[in-house]
Structure formats: C-alpha cells, structure tokens
N, C-alpha and C positions, 0 to 999 in steps of 0.2 A: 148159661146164656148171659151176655152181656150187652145191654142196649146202651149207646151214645146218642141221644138226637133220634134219625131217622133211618139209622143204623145198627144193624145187629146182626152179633158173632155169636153165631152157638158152637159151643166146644164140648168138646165130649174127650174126655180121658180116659185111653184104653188102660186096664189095670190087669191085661190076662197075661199067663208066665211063659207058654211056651207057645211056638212058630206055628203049630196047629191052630190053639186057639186062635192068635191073632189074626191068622188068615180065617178062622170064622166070623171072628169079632166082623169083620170089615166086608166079607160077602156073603153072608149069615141072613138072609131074609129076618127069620125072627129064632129066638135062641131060649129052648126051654128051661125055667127056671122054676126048681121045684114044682108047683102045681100049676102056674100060670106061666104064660108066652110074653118075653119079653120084646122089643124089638132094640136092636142094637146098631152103632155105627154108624153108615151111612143112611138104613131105614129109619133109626131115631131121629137124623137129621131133620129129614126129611117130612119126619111125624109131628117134629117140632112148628117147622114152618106151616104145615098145615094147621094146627091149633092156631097161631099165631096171627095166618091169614083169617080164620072164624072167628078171632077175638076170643079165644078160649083157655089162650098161656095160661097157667096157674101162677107165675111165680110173677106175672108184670101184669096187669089190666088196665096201664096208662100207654098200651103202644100204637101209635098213629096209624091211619091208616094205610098209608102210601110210605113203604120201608124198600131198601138192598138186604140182603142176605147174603151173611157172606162167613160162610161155615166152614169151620177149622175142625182136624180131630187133630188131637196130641196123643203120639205113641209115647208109651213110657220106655221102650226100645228100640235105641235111635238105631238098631241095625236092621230093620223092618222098612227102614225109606231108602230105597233103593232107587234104579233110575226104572222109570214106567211105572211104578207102584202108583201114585198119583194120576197117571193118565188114564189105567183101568178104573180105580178107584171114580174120576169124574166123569168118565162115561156111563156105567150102570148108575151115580146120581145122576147125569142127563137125563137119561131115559128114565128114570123114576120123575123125576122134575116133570119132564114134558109131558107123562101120563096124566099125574097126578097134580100138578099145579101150572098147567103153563099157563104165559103170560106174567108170570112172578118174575122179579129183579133177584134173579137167584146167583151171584157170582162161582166159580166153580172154586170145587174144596179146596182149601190149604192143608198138606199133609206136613205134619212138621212134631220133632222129639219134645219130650219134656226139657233137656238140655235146650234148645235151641228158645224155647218160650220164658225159659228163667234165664238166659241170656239177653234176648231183648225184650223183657219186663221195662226196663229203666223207657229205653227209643218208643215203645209204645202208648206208655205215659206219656211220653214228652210229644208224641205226634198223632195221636192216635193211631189204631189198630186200620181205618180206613184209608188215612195215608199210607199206613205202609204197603198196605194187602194193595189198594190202587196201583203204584207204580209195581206192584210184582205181575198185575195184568198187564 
C-alpha cells in the first residue's frame, strides 16, 4: 500500500508460476495456505480497504478519514493482460465493493505488468500515481 495525502494505491504483486494459478490468484475467493485461509487478489483488495475504512491498517494509523482508493494489481506476467481481463477482473471488485463497502470512493482496478510499473516508476514520481491513474479514467 502506498498512501500520498488522501490518496491510496494498494498493490498487490502476483508472484504465481503458471496460467492456473494465476487465474486463481485473481477469482480465488480465498486460497488455502498451509493450515490457514488466506485471501488473495482482488479479495485482499478489497479486505484491505475495509481495515482501512475501520481505521485498522496495520502498516499506516495516520490515514484520514475521507480517502480514493484506487487499487492496482501487478502481474508478474505481462502475458496474462489480455483485452477484457480487466473488465471481468472490475466487475466481481464491483460487486464485492457494492456488497461490502458502498458508498466508498473506490476507483476501479488497474491491471497492469511488472514491466509496465518499472517502466513508468520514473512519470510516477514525477506526477504522481493519481495523475496518472485520473486521466486513465
């Protein structure tokens, strides 16, 4: 997670090896790991924001209370962003959102490669991550 201001990207790095997984990684409700259930992808997303709106983040306890959310996952394999992967991908987050948090300023995901984020590292810096993610709305 990365908060600017009244702004926050939560990123999640997919780190799974093959097309199976990854299609679980990403409509995987929750994915058991060893003895305990984790939840992954776009439910972590989404589990995150919800701490976030309870003031319960662990890793920030300085964050306002009137925020955007504006949630990125990064594939580590850019051959998994395909065209409509991203439009499935932001409808079951809707529908999670609308259950589970509406009324939140939840912008919908950005799917985007590990290539493409260490490509525009530098533009991000230089404009922030809200400029850019804005005009991609």
């Amino acid at each position: 997670m990365i908060r600017l201001k009244k702004y926050i990207f939560n990123i999640y790095i997919d780190k799974s090896n093959t097309i199976k997984e990854k299609l679980l990684f990403l409509f995987s409700r929750n994915r058991k790991q060893k003895r305990k259930t984790e939840t992954v992808g776009v439910t972590q997303l989404v589990k995150s924001i919800k701490l976030i709106d309870r003031d319960e983040f662990p890793w920030d306890d300085n964050i306002p209370d009137r925020v955007a959310y504006y949630p990125v996952i990064v594939l580590e394999d850019a051959r998994l962003i395909t065209p409509g992967l991203s439009g499935i991908i932001n409808q079951w987050y809707k529908d999670l959102i609308d259950k589970e948090l509406p009324g939140q300023m939840c912008y919908p995901i950005i799917v985007m490669s590990m290539d493409t984020l260490i490509l525009y590292t530098p533009l991000f810096h230089q404009k922030g991550f809200f400029a850019i993610f804005d005009k991609f709305f």
